[in-house]
C-alpha positions in Angstrom: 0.0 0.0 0.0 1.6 3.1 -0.8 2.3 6.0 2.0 0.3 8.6 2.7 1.7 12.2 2.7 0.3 13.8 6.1 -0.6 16.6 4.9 -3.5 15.1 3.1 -4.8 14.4 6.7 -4.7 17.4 7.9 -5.8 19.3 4.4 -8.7 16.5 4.4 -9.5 17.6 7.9 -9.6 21.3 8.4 -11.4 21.7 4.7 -14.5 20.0 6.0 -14.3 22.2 8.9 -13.7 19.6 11.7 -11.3 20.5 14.7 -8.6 17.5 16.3 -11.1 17.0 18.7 -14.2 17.0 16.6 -12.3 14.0 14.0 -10.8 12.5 16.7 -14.2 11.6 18.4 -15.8 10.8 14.9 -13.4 8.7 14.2 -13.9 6.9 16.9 -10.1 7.5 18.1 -9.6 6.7 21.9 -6.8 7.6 24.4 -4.1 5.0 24.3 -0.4 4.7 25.1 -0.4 7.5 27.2 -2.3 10.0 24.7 -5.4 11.6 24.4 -7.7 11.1 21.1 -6.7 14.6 19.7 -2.7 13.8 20.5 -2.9 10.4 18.8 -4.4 11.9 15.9 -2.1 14.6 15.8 0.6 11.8 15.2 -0.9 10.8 12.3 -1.0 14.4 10.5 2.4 14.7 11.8 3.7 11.8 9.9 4.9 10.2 13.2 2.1 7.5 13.0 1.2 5.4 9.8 -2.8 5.5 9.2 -4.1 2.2 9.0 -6.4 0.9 5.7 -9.4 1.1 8.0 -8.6 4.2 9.6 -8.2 5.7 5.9 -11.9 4.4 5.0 -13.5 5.9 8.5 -11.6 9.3 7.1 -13.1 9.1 3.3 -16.2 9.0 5.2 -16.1 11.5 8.0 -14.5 14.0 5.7 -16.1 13.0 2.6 -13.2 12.5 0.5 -13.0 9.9 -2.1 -10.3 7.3 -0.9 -8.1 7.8 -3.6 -7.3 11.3 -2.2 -5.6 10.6 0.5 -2.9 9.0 -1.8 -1.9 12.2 -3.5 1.3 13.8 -3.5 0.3 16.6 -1.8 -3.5 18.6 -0.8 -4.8 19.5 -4.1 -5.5 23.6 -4.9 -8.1 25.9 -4.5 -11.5 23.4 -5.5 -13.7 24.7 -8.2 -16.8 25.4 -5.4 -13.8 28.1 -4.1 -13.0 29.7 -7.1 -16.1 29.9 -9.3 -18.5 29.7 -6.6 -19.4 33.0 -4.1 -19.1 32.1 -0.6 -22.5 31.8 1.0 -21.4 31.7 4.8 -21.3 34.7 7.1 -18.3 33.6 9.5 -20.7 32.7 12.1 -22.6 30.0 10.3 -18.4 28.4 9.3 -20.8 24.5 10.2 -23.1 25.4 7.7 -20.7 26.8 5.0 -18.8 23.5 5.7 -21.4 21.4 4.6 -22.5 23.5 1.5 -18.7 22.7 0.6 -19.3 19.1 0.7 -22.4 19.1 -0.8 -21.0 21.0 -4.0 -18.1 18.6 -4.3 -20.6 15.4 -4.2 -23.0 16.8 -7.2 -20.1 17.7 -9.0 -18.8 14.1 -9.0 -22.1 13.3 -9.9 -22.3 15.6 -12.5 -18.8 14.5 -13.9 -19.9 11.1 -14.3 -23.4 11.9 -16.1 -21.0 13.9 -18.4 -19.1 11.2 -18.9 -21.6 8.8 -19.6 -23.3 11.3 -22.1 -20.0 12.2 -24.0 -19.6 8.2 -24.3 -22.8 8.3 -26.4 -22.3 10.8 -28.3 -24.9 13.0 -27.0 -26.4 16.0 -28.1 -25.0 19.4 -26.7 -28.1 21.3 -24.5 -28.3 24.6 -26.5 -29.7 26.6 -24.5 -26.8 27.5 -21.9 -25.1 30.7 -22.0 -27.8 31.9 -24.7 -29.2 34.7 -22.4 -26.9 37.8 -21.4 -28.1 40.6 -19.0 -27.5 43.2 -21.0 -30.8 42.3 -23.4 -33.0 42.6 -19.7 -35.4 40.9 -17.9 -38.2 40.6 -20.0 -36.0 38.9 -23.2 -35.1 36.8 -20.4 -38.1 35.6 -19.3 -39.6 35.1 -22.9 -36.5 32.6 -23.3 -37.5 31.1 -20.2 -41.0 30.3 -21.4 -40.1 29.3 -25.0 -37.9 26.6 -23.0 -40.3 25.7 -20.6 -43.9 26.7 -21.6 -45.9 29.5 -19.8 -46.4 29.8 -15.8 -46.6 27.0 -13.9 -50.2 27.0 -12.0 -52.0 25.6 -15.2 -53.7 22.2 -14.5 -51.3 22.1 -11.1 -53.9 22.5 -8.1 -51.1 22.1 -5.4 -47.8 23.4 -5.2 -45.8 20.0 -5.4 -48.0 19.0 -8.1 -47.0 22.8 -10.1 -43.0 21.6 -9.2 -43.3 18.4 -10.5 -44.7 19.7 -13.9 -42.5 22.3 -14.5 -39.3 20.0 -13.4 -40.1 17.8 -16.0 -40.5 20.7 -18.7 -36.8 21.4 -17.8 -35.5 18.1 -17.5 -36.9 17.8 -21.5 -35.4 20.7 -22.2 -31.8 18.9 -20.9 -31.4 19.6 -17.0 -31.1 17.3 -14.6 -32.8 18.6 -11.9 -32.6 16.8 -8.5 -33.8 17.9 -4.9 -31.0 17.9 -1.6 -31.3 19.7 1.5 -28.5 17.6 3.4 -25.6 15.9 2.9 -27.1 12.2 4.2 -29.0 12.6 7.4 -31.0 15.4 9.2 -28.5 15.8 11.0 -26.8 17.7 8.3 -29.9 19.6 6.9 -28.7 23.2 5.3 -31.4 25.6 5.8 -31.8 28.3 2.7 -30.2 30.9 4.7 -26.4 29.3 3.4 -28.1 27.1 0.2 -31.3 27.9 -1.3 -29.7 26.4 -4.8 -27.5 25.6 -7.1 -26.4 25.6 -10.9 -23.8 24.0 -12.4 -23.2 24.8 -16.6 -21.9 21.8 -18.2 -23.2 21.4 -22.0 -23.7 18.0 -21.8 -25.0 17.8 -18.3 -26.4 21.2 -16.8 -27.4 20.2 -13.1 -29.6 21.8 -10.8 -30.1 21.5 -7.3 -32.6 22.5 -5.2 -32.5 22.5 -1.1 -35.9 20.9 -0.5 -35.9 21.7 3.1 -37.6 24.9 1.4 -41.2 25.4 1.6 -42.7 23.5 -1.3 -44.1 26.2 -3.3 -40.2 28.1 -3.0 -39.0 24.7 -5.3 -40.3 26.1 -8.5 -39.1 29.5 -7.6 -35.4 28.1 -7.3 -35.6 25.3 -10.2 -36.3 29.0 -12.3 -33.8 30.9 -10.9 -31.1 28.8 -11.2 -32.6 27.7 -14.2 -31.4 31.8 -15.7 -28.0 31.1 -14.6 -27.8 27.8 -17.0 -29.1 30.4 -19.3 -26.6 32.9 -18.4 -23.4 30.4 -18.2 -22.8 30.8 -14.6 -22.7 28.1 -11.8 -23.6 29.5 -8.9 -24.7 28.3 -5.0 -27.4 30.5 -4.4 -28.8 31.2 -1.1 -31.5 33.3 1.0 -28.9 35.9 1.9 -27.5 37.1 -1.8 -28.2 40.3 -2.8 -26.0 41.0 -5.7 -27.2 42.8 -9.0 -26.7 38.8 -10.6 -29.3 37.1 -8.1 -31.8 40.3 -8.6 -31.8 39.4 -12.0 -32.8 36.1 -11.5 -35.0 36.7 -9.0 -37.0 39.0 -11.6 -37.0 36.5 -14.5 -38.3 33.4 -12.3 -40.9 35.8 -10.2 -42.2 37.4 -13.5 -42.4 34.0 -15.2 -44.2 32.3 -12.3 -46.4 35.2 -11.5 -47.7 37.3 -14.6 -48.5 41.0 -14.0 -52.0 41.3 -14.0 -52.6 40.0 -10.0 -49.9 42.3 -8.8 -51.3 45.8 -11.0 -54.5 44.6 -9.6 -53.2 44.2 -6.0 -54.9 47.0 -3.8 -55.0 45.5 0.1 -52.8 47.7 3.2 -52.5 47.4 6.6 -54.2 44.8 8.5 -55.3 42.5 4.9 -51.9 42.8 3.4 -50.7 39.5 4.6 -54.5 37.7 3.5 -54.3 39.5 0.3 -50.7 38.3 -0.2 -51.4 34.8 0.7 -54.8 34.5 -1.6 -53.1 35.2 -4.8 -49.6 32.8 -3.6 -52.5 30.2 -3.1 -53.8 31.1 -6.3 -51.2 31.3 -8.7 -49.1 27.7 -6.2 -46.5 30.2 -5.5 -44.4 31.3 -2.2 -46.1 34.2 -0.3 -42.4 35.2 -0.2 -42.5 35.7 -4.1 -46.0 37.8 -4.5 -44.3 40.1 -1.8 -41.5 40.3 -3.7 -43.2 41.2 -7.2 -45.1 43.8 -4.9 -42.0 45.2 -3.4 -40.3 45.6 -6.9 -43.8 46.9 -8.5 -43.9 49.8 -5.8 -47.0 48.3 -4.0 -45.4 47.8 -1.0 -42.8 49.6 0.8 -39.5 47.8 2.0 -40.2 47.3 5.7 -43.5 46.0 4.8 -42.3 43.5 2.6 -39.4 42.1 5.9 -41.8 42.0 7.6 -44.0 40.2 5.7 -40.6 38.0 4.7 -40.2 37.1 8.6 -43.6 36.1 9.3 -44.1 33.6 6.2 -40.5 32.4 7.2 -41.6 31.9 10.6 -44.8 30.3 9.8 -43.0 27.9 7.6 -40.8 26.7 10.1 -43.4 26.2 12.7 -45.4 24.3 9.8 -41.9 22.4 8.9 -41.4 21.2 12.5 -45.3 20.0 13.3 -44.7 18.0 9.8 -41.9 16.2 11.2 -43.2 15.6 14.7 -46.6 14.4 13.3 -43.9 12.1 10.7 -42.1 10.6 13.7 -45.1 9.4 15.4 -46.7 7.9 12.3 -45.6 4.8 10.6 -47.4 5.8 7.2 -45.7 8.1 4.4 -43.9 6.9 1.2 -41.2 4.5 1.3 -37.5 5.1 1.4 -36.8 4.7 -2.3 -40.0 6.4 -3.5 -39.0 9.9 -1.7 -35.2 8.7 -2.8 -36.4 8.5 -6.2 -38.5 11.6 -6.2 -35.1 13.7 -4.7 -33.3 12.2 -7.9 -35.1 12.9 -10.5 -36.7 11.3 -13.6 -33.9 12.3 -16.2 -31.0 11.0 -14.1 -32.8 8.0 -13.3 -33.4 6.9 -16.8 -30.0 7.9 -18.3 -28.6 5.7 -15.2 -31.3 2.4 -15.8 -30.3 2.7 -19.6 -26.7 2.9 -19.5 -26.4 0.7 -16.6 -28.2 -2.3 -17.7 -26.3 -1.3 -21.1 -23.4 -2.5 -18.7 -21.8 1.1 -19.7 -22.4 2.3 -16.1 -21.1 0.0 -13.4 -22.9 -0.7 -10.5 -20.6 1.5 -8.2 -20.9 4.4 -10.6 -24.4 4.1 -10.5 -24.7 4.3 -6.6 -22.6 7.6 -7.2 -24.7 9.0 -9.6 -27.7 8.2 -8.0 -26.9 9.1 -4.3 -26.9 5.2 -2.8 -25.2 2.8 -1.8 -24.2 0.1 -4.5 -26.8 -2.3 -3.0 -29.7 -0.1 -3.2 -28.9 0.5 -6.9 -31.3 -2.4 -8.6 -34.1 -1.4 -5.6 -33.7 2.6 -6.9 -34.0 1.4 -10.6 -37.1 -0.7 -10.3 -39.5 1.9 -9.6 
């Protein structure tokens, strides 16, 4: 087996934000010979201990590195989520920013392998990325938008996952892969929309986007647009709830105008007391966010800006109350859908047929699959027989 430089240990350990203490006690590391968990694995970043095979295979999993890294000469560069990416994380969510890191290394394996697959059969280029520039405005925008994927989304939907699902698969026939992830594995790792609200990722074989469905349900086709424009644009991007830049404006516009036409908001006329039953008849109306309609009546003049925080914080806050009795009522109850129907939903129909074809083609092996699809290599056959 050949040696491992240490400072892959290290590099490995500090980029997914974990202190000596923190690995040491996932890693199951316990005081011995006269050292404490933290000092023992010290050693091994120091070079002064070998790591053993199963050690190394506990680390690719704690730090969610591939094995193979921890064989390179030395820790690799800046990785593409630093450099092309803007950071999302104020310094005192460093956790959170952590775990948007990891997640955005995972889907671009993902992504690298759908590529692959695609480029081995000769696949057609998706045309529409980096068609749309800024300079040509929001409303050009938003007719490209439609052209790609039909008009608004509320026709024939009557609920808002129903509206989602219809519009997803518009834009998976258009050529995105568009999957759902709000953590990296476990609750334990959810990423609320203040650090990742969603992300794009050009590639013109494989354009991927991701959207955080710990959300509110009626937000999913809100993000699925927005990061939608930045295929169109030819910019990946991590978007989140905090971004204000002149980029994620535009975006905003295009998916808010495409989703919500003009006519409710110039007909919008409630203050005061009924601004928040006003807002929420025509988001139930049109299966959008409340969120969105104040937004559209923020940037139409309606509303002034601390009307439309205000309004923000209260749907946020109802949401989360809404989110938390959901999952209390889920733990007590035995019913809802099964693991690999909820798996498959979060996956998406695109990337689950390009995956059955080519992998009972035999042109995607079984452990590719897993990767591709988010499993493990046994739940492949179970994820591909729905």
């Amino acid at each position: 087996m050949p040696s491992v430089n240490p400072e892959i240990l290290s590099w490995a350990r500090t980029s997914g934000g974990l202190s000596l203490a923190e690995a040491a006690h996932k890693l199951g590391i316990s005081q011995a010979y006269g050292k404490s968990p933290e000092q023992r694995l010290g050693d091994l970043e120091a070079g002064r201990q070998e790591p053993s095979r199963p050690m190394l295979v506990k680390m690719e999993r704690i730090y969610r590195r591939p094995l193979v890294a921890f064989y390179l000469g030395h820790p690799p560069g800046q990785s593409r989520r630093a450099t092309d990416f803007r950071a999302l994380a104020a310094e005192d969510s460093q956790p959170e920013h952590f775990l948007v890191e990891a997640l955005v290394r995972e889907m671009l394996a993902r992504q690298s392998l759908v590529h692959d697959v695609l480029a081995e059969e000769q696949a057609d280029e998706v045309s529409f990325v980096g068609t749309v520039s800024r300079d040509r405005g929001v409303p050009h925008a938003v007719a490209v938008v439609r052209n790609l994927l039909g008009c608004g989304q509320s026709s024939g939907a009557t609920r808002a996952r129903e509206a989602f699902d219809k519009l997803r698969a518009r834009a998976e026939r258009a050529g995105a892969f568009v999957l759902l992830k709000g953590d990296l594995g476990s609750h334990h790792t959810d990423l609320e929309t203040d650090v990742f609200r969603g992300l794009s990722l050009v590639d013109r074989l494989a354009p991927f986007i991701v959207i955080n469905d710990n959300d509110a349900k009626p937000a999913w086709s809100f993000t699925l647009v927005h990061e939608f424009v930045h295929l169109l644009l030819g910019s990946s991007t991590c978007s989140s709830a905090r971004d204000e830049t002149e980029l994620e404006q535009f975006c905003d516009d295009v998916a808010s105008l495409f989703l919500l036409p003009p006519v409710p908001i110039n007909d919008f006329r409630a203050t005061g007391i009924a601004l928040e039953g006003a807002v929420s008849e025509v988001a139930r109306e049109w299966r959008v966010s409340r969120t969105l309609v104040a937004y559209r009546l923020l940037r139409a003049g309606k509303i002034a800006r601390p009307d439309y925080e205000r309004l923000a914080a209260e749907f946020k806050r109802s949401w989360q109350l809404q989110r938390k009795s959901t999952r209390e009522r889920n733990r007590q109850s035995e019913g809802g859908p099964s693991f690999y129907v909820t798996k498959r939903h979060r996956t998406g129909q695109a990337l689950l047929d390009l995956v059955r074809r080519s992998h009972f083609e035999r042109s995607l092996p079984t452990t590719r699959a897993a990767t591709v699809l988010g499993v493990k290599p046994t739940q492949v056959q179970a994820m591909l027989a729905g």
